[in-house]
N, C-alpha and C positions, 0 to 999 in steps of 0.2 A: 756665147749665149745671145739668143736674141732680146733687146731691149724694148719696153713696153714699156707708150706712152699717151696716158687719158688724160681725158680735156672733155670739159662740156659740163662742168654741174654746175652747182649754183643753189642760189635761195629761190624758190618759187611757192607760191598758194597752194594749198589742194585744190583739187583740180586744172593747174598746170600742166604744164608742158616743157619735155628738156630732150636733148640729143644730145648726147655720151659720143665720144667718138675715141677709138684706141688705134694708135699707131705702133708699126712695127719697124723692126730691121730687121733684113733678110727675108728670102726668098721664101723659105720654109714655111713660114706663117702661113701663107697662103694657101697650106695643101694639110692644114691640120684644121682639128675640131677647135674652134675656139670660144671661150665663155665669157661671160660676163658676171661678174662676183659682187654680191653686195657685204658689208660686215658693218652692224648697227654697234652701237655703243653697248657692252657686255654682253656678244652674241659673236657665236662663232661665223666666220667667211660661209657664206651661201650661195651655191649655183641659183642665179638668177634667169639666166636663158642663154644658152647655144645655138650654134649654126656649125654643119659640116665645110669642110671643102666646096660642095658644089652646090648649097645655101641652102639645105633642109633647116631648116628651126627647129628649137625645142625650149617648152619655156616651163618655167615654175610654176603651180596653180594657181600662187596668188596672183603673179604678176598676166597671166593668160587674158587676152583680148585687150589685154592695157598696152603693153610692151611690144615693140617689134624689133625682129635683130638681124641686120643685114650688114654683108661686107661686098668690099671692092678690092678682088685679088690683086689687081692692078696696082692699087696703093698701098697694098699690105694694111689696108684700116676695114678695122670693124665698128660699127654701128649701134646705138641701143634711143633707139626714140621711145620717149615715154612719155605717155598719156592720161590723162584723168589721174593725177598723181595724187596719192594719200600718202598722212603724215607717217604710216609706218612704212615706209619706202624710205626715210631717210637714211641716211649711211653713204659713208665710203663704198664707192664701185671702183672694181680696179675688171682687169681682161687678161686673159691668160691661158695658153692649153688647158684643153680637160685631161686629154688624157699623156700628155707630154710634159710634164711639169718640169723634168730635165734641161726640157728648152730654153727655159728663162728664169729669172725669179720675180719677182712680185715688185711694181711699180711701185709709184705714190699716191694713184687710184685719184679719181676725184669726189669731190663732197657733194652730196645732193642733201640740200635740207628743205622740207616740204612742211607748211605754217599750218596748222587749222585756222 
């Protein structure tokens, strides 16, 4: 299986700023739908925003014009820059196929904690 691995959260202010970045093993990643997941404290895992293979986006409405989500097949890493960040954005992000979940199982995700 391939293994998944996020980096980049942290404590920041609302209206901050953070880059999430997810690394892979193997080739594979590269040529799948991948996402970006958030799961708040007593709420279920939430598609946050996607990107195809060949980098169409696809984003949540909350997170829409805040969020951008870009990968480099080259490095097997995907990307999640975020912007003008509100406190109910905090949570665990982890990265992962959308629609491959066979492919891997579920990191250790990083923390994002946004202050008012």
């Amino acid at each position: 299986q391939v293994q998944l691995v996020e980096s980049g959260g942290g404590l920041v202010q609302a209206g901050g700023s953070l880059r999430l970045s997810c690394a892979a093993s193997g080739s594979i990643f590269s040529t799948k739908v991948i996402g970006w997941y958030r799961q708040s404290a007593g709420k279920q895992r939430f598609l946050v925003a996607s990107i195809t293979a060949v980098g169409r986006p696809n984003y949540a409405d909350s997170v829409k014009d805040r969020f951008t989500i870009s990968r480099d097949n080259a490095k097997n890493t995907v990307y999640l820059e975020m912007n003008s960040l509100r406190p109910e954005d905090t949570g665990v992000y982890y990265c992962n196929f959308v629609y491959r979940r066979d492919l891997a199982v579920w990191g250790q995700g990083t923390l994002v904690t946004v202050s008012s």
